[in-house]
C-alpha positions as CSV (number, residue, x, y, z in Angstrom):
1,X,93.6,74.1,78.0
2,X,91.2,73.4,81.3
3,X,93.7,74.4,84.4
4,X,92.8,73.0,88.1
5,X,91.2,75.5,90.1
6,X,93.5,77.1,93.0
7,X,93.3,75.7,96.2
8,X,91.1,77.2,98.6
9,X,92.8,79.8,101.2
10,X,93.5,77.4,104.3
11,X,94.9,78.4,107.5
12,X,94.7,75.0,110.1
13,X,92.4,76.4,112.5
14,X,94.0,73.9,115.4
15,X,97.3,75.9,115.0
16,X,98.7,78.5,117.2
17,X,99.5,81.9,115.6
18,X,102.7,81.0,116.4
19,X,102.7,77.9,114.8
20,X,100.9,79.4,111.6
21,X,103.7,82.2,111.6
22,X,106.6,79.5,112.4
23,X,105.2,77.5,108.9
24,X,105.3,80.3,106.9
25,X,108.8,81.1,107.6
26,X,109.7,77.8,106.4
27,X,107.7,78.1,103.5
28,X,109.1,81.2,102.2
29,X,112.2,79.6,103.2
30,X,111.7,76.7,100.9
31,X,110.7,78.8,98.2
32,X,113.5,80.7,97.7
33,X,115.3,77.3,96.7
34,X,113.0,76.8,93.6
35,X,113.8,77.7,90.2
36,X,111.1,80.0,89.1
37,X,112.1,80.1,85.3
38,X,110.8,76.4,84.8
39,X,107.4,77.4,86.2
40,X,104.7,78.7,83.5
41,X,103.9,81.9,83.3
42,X,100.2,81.2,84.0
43,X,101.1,79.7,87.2
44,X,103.4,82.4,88.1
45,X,101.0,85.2,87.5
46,X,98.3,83.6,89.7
47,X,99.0,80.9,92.4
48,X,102.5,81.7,92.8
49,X,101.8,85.4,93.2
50,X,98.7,84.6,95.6
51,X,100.7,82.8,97.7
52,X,102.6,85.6,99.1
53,X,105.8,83.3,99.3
54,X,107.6,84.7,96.8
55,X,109.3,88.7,96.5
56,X,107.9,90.9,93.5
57,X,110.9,91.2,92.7
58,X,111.9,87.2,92.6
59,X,108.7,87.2,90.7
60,X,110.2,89.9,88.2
61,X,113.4,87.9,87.3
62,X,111.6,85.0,86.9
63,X,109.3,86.2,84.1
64,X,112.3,87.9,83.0
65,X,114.4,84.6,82.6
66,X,111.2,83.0,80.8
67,X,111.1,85.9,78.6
68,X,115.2,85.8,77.3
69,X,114.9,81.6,77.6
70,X,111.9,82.1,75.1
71,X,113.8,84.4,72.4
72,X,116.9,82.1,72.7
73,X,115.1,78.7,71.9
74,X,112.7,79.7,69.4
75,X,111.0,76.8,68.1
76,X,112.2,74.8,65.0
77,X,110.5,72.7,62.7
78,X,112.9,70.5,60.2
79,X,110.6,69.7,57.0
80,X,112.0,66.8,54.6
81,X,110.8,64.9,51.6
82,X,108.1,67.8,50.7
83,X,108.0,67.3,47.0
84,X,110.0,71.0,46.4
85,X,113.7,70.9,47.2
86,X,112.9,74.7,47.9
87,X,110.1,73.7,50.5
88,X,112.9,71.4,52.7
89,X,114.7,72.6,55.5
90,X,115.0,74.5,58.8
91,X,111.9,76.7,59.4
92,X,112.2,79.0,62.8
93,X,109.4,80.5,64.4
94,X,108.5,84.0,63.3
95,X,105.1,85.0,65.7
96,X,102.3,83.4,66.4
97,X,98.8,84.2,64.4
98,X,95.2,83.3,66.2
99,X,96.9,81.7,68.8
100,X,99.2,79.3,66.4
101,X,102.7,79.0,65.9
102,X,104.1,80.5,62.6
103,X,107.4,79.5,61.0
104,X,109.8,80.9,58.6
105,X,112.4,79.9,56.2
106,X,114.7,81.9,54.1
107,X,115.8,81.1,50.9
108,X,115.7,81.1,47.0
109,X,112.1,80.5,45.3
110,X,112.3,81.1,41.2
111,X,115.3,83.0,41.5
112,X,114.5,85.7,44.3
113,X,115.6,85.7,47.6
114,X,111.9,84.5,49.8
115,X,111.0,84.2,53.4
């Protein structure tokens, strides 16, 4: 996963301070009208926060609604036709090993109870 470097710091040197000051306003004003929760956490944690347009605390809720969002819709996998009755059916996330998914599914193997 190769992410774009952030954009360099730029302030327009042909603008007034009061001009640089009137865009920020705006900026921070536009902003606060974006849903952070749809925004990786990556992004979040380093352009977002760099740009000093966006509250700590805004920043906060925003990891904090990924974070709920994330135990809510843990990923599924549906496995069919696998050869074993016992191997088909809904398998749910259960952690993630070396950087991979791992997926779990309760049920009955040889007569026990198996995850």
């Amino acid at each position: 996963d190769v992410s774009a470097p952030p954009p360099p710091a730029y302030k327009d040197d042909a603008l007034s301070d009061g001009q640089h000051e009137q865009r920020l306003i705006i900026a921070r004003h536009l902003a606060e009208k974006i849903d952070l929760s749809l925004i990786p956490a990556s992004d979040l944690s380093s352009t977002i926060t760099e740009s000093n347009l966006i509250s700590t605390h805004d920043l906060y809720q925003a990891y904090r609604l990924q974070a709920l969002n994330a135990e809510r819709s843990k990923s599924k996998v549906f496995v069919e036709g696998a050869g074993l009755e016992e191997v088909n059916g809904t398998y749910i996330q259960g952690g993630v090993h070396e950087g991979t998914p791992m997926y779990n599914k309760e049920g009955v193997w040889r007569g026990r109870e198996e995850v």
